[in-house]
N, C-alpha and C positions, 0 to 999 in steps of 0.2 A: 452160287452153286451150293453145296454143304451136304449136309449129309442126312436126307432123308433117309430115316428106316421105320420099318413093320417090324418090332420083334418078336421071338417065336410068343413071347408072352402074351402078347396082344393078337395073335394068328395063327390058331389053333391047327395050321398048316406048316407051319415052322420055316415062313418064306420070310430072309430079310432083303430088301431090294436099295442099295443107294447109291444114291447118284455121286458117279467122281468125275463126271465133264458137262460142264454147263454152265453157259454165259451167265448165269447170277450167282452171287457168292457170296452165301450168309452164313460162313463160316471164316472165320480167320487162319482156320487150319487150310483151306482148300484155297486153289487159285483159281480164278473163272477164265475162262475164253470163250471164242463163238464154237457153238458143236455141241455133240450131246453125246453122253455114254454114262451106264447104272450097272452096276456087279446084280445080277438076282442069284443069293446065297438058299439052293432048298436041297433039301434032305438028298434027294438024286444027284443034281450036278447042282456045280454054280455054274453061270452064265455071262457072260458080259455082251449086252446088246448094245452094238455100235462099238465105236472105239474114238469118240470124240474129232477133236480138229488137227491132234498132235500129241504124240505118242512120249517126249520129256514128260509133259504135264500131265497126261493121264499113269504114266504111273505112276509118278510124285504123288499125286492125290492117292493111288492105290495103298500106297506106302502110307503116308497119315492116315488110310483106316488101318492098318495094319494089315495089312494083306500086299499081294506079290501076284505078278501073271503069273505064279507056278500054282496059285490057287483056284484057277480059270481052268474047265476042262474045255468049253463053249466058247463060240463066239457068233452070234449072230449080226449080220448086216441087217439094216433095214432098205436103205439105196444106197446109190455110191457118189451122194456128194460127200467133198473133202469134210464138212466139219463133224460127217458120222463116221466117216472111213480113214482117218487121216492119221492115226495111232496106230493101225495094223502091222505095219511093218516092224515098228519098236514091241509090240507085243508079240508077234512073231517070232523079234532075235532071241528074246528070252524065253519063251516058250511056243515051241515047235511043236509041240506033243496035244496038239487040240483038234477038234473039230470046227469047221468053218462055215454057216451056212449063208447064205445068198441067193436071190434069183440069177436066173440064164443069162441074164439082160447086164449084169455087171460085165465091165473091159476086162479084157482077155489077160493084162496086167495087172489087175488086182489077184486073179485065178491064179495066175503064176510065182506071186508072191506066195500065195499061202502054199501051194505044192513044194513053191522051193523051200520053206523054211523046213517042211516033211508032214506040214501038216492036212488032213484031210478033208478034202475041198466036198460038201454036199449044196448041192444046186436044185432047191426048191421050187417048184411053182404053186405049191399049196400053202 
C-alpha cells in the first residue's frame, strides 16, 4: 500500500492523490488489505474515492497521513463490491457532513446508510 503522492510541487494543479487502502504495502507506516481507496487533496474539495475493505483500517492509515474523515468533503463509489465500499459506514459515523456519489445500481442499503448518517446521497449515471 503506501503512500503515493503528486505534490503541488511537481503539479502545477496543486492535486496530491494517496492511496490509504490497498492490498500492497510499501510502507511500514500503512497496513495493506484486499480493497482500494486514495484521498484526492485539490484546491476545491478533497475526495476519497472508494473507501477500501474496512473502515478500522482505512482510517488508521488516514491518520498516519495525518489527516481525519473530517478532512473528506466527498466520497465517491466506483461499484459496490465490499473491498471498495466496505469503510463507508465507519466514515460515515465520524463524518456525516459529506456528499456521496454512486450509480442507481448500488442496494438500497448502502443508499440508506449514507442518508442515515445525514449525509447526501447523489446518484450519478454520468
Amino acid at each position: 500500500m503506501g503512500n503515493s503522492r503528486s505534490y503541488p510541487s511537481d503539479n502545477p494543479e496543486g492535486v496530491i492523490i494517496s492511496i490509504v487502502f490497498d492490498n500492497n504495502s510499501i510502507s511500514d507506516l500503512f497496513e495493506g488489505a484486499w480493497g482500494f481507496s486514495c484521498l484526492i487533496e485539490g484546491k476545491a474539495k478533497h475526495i476519497l474515492f472508494d473507501t477500501g475493505g474496512g473502515g478500522e483500517l482505512l482510517l488508521r492509515n488516514l491518520r498516519n497521513l495525518d489527516k481525519s474523515s473530517s478532512d473528506i468533503e466527498m466520497i465517491i463509489l466506483s461499484h459496490k463490491h465490499a473491498d471498495h465500499v466496505g469503510g463507508l459506514r465507519e466514515v460515515l459515523e465520524e463524518n456525516g457532513n459529506l456528499e456521496v456519489c454512486m450509480l442507481p445500481s448500488f442496494p438500497d442499503n448502502v443508499k440508506e446508510t449514507v442518508k442515515f448518517a445525514g449525509s447526501r446521497l447523489i446518484e450519478s449515471v454520468d
